[in-house]
N, CA, C and O atoms as CSV, one atom per row, in Angstrom:
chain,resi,resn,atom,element,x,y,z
A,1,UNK,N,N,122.423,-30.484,30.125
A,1,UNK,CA,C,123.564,-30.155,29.287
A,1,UNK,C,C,124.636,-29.488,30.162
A,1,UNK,O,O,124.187,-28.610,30.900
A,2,UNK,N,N,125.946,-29.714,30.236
A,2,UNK,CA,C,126.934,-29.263,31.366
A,2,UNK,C,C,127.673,-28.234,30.471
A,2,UNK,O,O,127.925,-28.293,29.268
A,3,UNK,N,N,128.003,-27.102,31.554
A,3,UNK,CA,C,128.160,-25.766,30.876
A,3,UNK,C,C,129.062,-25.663,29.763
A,3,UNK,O,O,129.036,-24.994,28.731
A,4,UNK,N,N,130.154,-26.798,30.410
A,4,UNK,CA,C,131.457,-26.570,29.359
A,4,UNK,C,C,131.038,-26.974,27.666
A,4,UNK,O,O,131.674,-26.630,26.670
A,5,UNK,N,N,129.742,-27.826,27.712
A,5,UNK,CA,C,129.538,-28.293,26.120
A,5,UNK,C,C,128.432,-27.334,25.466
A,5,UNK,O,O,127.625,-27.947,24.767
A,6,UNK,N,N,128.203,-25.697,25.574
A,6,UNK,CA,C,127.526,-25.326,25.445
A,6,UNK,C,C,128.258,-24.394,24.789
A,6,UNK,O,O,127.926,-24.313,23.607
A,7,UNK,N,N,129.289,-23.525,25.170
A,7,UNK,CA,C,130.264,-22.761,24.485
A,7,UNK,C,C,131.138,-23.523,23.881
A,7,UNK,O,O,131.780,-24.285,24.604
A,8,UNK,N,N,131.382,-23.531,22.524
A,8,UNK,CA,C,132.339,-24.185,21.655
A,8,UNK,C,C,133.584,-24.138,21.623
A,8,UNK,O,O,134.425,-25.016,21.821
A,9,UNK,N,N,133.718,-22.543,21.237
A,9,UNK,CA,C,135.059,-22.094,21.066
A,9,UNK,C,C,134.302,-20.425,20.209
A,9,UNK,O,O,133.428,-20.251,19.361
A,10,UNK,N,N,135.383,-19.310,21.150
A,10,UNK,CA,C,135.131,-18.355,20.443
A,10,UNK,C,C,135.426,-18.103,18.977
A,10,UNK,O,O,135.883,-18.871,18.130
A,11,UNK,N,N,134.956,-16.519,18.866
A,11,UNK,CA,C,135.090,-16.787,16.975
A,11,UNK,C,C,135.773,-15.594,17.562
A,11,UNK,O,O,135.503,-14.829,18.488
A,12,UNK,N,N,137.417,-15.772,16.118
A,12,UNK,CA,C,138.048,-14.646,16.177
A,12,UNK,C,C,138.314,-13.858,14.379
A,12,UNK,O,O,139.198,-14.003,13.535
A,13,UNK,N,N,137.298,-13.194,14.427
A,13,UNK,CA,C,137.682,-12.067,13.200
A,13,UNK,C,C,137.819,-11.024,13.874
A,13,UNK,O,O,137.768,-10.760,15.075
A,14,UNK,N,N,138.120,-10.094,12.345
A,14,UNK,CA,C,138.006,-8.538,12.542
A,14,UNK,C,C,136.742,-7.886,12.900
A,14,UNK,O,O,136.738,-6.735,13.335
A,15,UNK,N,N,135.592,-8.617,12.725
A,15,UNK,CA,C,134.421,-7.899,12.977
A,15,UNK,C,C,133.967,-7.957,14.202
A,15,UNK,O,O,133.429,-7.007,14.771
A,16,UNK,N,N,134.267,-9.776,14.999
A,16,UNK,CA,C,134.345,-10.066,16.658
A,16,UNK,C,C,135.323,-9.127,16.897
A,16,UNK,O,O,134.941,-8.324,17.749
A,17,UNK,N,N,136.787,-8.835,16.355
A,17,UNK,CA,C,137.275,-8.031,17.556
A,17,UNK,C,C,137.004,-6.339,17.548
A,17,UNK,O,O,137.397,-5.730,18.543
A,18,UNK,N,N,136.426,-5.663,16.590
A,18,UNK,CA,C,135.729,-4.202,16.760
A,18,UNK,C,C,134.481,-4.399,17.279
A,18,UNK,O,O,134.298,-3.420,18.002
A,19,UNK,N,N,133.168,-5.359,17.341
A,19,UNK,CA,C,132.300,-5.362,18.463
A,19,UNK,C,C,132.930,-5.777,19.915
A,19,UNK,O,O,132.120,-6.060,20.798
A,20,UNK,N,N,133.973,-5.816,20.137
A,20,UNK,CA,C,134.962,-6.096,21.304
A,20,UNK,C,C,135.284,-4.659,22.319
A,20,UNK,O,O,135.254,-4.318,23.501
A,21,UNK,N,N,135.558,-4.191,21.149
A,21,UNK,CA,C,136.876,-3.276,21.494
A,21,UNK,C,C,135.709,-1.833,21.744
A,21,UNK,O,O,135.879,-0.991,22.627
A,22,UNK,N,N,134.441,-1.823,20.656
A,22,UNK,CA,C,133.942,-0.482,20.482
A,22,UNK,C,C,132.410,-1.344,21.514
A,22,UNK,O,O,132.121,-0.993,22.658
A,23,UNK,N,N,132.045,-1.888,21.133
A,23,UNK,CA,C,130.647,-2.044,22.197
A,23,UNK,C,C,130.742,-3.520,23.425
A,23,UNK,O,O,129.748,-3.882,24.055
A,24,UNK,N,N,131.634,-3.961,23.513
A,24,UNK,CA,C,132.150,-5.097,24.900
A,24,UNK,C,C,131.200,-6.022,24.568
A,24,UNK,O,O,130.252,-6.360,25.277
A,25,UNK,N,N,131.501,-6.467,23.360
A,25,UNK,CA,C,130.245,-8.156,22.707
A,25,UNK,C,C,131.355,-9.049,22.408
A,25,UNK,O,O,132.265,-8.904,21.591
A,26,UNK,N,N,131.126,-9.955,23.181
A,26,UNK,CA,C,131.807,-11.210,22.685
A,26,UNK,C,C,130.987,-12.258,21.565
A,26,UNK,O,O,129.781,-12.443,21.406
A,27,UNK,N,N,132.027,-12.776,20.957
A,27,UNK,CA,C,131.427,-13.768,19.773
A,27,UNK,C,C,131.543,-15.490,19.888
A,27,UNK,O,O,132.558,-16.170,19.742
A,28,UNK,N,N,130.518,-15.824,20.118
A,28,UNK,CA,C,131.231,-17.655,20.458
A,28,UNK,C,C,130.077,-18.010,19.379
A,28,UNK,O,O,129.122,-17.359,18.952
A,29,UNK,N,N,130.741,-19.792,19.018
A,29,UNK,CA,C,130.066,-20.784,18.487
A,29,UNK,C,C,129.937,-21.537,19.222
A,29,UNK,O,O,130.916,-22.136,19.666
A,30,UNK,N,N,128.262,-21.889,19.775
A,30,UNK,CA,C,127.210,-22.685,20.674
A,30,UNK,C,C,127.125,-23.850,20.030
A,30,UNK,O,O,127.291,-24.171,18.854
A,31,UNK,N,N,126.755,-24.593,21.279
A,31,UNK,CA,C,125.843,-25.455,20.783
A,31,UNK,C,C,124.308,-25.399,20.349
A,31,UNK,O,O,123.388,-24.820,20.927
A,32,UNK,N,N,124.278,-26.108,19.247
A,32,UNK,CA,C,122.849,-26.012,18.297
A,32,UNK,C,C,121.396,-25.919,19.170
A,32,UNK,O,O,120.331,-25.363,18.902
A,33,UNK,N,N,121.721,-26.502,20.020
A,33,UNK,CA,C,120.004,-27.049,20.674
A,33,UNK,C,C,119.943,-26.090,22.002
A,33,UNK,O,O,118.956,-26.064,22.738
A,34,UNK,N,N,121.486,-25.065,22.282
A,34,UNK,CA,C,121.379,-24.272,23.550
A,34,UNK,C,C,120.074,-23.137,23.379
A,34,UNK,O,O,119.521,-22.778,22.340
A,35,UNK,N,N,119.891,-22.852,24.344
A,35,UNK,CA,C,118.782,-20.943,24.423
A,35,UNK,C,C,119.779,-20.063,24.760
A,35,UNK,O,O,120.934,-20.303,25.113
A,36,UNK,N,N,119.234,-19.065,24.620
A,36,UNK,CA,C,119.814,-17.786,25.533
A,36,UNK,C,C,120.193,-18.189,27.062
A,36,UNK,O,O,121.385,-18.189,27.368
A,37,UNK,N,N,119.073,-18.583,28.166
A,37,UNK,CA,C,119.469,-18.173,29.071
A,37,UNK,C,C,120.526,-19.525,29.307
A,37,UNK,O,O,121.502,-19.588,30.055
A,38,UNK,N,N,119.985,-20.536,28.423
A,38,UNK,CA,C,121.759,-21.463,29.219
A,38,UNK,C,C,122.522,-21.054,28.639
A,38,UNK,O,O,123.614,-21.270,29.164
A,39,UNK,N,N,122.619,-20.230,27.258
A,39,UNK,CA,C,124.144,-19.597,26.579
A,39,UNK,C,C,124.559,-18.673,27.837
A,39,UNK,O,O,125.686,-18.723,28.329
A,40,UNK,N,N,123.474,-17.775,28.333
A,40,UNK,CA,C,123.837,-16.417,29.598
A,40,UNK,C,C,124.354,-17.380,31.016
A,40,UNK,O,O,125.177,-16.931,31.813
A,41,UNK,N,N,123.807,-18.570,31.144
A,41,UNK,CA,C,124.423,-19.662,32.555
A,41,UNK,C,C,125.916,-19.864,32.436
A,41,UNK,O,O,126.734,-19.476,33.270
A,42,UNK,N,N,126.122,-20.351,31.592
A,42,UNK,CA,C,127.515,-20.672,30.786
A,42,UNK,C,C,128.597,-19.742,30.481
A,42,UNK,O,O,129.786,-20.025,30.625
A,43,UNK,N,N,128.121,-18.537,30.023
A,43,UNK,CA,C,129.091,-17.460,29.759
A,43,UNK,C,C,129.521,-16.874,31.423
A,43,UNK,O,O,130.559,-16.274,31.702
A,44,UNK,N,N,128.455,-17.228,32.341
A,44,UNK,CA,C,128.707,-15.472,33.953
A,44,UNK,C,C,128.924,-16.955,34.589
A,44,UNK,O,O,129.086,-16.687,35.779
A,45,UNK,N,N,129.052,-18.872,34.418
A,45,UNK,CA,C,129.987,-19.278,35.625
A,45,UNK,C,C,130.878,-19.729,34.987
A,45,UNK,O,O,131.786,-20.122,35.720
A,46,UNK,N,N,131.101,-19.895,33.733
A,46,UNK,CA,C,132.594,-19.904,33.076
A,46,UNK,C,C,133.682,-18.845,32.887
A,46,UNK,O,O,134.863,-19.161,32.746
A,47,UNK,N,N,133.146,-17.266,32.889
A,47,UNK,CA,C,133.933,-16.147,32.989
A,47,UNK,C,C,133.925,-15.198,33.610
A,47,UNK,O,O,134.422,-14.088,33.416
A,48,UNK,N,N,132.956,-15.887,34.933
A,48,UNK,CA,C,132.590,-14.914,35.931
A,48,UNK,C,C,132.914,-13.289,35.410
A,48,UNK,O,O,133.872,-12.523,35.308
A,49,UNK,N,N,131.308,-13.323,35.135
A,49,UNK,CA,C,131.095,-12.165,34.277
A,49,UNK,C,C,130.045,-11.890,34.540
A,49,UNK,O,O,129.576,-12.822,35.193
A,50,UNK,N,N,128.939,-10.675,34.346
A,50,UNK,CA,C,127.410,-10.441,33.982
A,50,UNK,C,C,127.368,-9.906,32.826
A,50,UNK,O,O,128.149,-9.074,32.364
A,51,UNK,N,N,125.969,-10.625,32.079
A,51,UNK,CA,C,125.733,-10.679,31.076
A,51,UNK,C,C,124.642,-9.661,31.152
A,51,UNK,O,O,123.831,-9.581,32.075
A,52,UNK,N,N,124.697,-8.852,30.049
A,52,UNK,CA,C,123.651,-7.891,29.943
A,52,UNK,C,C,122.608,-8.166,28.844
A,52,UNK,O,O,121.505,-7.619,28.856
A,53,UNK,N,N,123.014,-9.071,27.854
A,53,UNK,CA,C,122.313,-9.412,26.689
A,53,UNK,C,C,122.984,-10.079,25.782
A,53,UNK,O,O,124.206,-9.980,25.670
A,54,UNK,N,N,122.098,-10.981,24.889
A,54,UNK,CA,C,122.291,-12.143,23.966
A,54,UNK,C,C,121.504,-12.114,22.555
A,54,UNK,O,O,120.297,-12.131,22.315
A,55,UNK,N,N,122.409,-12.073,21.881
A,55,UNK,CA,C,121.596,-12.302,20.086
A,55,UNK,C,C,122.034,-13.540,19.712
A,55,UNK,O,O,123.077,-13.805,20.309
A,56,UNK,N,N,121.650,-14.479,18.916
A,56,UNK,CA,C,121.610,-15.546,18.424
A,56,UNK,C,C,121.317,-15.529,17.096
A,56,UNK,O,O,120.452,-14.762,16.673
A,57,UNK,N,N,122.193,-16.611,16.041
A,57,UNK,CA,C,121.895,-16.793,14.766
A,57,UNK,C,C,122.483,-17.880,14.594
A,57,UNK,O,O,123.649,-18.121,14.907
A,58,UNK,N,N,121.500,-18.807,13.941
A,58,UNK,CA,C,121.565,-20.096,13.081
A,58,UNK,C,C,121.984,-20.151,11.695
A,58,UNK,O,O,121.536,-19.552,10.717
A,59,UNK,N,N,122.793,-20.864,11.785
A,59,UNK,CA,C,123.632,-20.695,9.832
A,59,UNK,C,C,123.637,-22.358,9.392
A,59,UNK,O,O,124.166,-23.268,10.030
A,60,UNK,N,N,122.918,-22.459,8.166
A,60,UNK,CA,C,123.143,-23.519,7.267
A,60,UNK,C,C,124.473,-24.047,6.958
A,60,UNK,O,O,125.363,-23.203,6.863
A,61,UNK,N,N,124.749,-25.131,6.803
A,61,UNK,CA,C,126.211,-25.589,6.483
A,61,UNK,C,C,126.486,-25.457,4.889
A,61,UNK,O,O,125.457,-25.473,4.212
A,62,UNK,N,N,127.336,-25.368,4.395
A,62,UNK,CA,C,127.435,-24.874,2.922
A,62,UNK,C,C,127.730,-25.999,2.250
A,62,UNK,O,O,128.219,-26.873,2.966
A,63,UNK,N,N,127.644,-26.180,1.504
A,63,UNK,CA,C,128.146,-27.386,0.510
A,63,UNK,C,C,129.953,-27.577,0.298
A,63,UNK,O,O,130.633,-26.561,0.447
A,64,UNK,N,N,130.391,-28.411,0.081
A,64,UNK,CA,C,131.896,-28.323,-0.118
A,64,UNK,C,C,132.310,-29.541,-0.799
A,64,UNK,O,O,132.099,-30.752,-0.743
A,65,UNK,N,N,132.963,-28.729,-1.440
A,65,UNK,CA,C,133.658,-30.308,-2.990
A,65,UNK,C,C,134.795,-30.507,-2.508
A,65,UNK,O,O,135.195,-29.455,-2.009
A,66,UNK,N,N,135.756,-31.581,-2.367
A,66,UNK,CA,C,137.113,-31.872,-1.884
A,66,UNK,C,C,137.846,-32.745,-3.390
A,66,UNK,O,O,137.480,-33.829,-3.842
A,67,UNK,N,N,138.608,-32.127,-3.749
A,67,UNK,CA,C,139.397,-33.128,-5.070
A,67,UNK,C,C,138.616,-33.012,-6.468
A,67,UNK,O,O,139.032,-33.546,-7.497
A,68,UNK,N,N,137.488,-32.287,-6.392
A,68,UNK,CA,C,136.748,-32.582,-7.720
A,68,UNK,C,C,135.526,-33.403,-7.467
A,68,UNK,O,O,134.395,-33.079,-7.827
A,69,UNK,N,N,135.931,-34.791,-6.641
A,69,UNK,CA,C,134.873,-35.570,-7.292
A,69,UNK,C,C,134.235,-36.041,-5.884
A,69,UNK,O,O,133.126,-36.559,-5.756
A,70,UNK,N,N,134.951,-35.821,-5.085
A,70,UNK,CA,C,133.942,-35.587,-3.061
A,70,UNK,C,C,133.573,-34.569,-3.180
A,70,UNK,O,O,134.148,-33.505,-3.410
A,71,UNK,N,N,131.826,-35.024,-2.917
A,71,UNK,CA,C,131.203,-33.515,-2.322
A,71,UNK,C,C,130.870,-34.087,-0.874
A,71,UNK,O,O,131.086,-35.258,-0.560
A,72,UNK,N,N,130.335,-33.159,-0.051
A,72,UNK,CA,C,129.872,-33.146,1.091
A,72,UNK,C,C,129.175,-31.623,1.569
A,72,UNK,O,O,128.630,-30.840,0.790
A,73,UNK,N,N,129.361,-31.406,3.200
A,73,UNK,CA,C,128.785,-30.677,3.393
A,73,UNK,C,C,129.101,-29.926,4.318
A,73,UNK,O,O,128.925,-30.838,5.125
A,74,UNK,N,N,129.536,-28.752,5.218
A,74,UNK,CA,C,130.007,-28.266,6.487
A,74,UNK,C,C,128.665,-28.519,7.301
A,74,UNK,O,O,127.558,-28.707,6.798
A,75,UNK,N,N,128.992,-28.488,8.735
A,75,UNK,CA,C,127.929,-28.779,9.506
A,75,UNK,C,C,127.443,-27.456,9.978
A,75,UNK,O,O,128.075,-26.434,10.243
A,76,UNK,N,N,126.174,-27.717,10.019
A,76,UNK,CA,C,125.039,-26.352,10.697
A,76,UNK,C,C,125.789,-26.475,11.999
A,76,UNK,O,O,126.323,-27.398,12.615
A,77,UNK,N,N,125.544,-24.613,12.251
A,77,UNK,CA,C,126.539,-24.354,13.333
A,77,UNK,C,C,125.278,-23.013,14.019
A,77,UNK,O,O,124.276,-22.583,13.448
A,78,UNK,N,N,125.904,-22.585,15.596
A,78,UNK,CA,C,124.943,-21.555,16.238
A,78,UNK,C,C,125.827,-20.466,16.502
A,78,UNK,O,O,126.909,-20.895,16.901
A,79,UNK,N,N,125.783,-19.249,16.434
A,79,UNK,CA,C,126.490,-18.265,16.668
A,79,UNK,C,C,125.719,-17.294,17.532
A,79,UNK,O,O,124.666,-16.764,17.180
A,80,UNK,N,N,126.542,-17.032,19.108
A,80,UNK,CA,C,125.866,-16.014,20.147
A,80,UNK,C,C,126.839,-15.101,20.519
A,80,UNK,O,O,127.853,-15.443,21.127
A,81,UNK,N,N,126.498,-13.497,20.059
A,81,UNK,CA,C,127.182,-12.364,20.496
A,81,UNK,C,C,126.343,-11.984,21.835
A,81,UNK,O,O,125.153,-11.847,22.122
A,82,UNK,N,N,127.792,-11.871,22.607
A,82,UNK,CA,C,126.896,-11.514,24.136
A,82,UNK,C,C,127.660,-10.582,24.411
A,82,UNK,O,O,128.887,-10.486,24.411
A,83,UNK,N,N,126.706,-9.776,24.687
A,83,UNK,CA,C,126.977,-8.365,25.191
A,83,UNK,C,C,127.129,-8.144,26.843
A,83,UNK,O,O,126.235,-8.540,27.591
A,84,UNK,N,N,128.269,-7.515,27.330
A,84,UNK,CA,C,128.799,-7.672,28.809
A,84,UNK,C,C,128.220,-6.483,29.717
A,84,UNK,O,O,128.131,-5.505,28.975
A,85,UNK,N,N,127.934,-6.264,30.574
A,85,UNK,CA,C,127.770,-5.253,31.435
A,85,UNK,C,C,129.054,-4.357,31.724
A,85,UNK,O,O,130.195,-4.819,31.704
A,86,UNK,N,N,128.769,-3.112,31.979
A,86,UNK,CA,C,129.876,-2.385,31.842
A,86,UNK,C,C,130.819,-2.682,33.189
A,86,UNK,O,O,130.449,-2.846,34.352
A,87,UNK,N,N,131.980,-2.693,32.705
A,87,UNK,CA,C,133.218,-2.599,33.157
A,87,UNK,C,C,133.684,-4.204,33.070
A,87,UNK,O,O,134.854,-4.487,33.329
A,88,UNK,N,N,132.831,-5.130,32.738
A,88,UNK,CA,C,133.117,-6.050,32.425
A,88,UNK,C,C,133.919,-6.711,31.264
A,88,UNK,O,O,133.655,-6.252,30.153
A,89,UNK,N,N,134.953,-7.814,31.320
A,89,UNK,CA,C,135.621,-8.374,30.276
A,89,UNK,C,C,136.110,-9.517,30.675
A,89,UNK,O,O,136.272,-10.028,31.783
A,90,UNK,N,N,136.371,-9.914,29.352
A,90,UNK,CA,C,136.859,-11.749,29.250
A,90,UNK,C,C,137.832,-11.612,28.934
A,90,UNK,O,O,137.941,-11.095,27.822
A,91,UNK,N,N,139.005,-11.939,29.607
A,91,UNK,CA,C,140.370,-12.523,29.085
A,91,UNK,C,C,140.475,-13.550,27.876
A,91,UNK,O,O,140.442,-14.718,28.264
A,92,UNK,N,N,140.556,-13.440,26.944
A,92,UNK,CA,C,140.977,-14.485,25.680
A,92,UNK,C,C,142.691,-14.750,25.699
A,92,UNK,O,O,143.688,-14.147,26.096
A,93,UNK,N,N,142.456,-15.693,25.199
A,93,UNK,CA,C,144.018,-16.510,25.260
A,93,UNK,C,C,145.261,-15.491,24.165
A,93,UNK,O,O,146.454,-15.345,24.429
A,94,UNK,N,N,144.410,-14.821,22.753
A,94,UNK,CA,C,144.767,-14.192,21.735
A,94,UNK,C,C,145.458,-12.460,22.755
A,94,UNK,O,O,146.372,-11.676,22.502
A,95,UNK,N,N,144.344,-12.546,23.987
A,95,UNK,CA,C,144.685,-11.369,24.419
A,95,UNK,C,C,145.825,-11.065,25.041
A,95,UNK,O,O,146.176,-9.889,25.127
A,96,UNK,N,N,146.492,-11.978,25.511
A,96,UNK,CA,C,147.672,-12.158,26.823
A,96,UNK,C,C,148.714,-11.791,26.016
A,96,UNK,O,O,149.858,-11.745,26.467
């Protein structure tokens, strides 16, 4: 799996940016079938960074009606807060 298809795209709320700001955890949406240590490969040679630690959570896709009479479904998705070693940080695009 090549690094770049492993990190999705970060997640930006209010709750990613106070685990940001107060404990240095970043929030991304993975790919489904990644682990920890290729989420930790991916994060320290894509943002030349060290990683100090990784939590992971799997979320069901929700149901969704479009017009009334389309239903369907959002797709199951992976969510990894990684926690940085101190003095460490990621430039985000939101940040500049």
């Amino acid at each position: 799996m090549d690094m770049r298809n492993i990190i999705k795209k970060p997640i930006v709320t209010e709750k990613a940016a106070v685990l940001k700001e107060r404990h240095n955890k970043y929030t991304f949406v993975v790919d489904k079938d990644a682990n920890k240590f290729q989420i930790k490969q991916a994060v320290e040679s894509l943002f030349n960074v060290k990683v100090k630690s990784i939590h992971t959570s799997n979320y069901l896709g929700k149901n969704k009606r479009v017009t009334g009479m389309h239903a369907g479904y959002r797709s199951d998705w992976k969510k990894a807060i990684v926690k940085l070693g101190d003095g460490q940080e990621i430039q985000m695009a939101e940040d500049v």
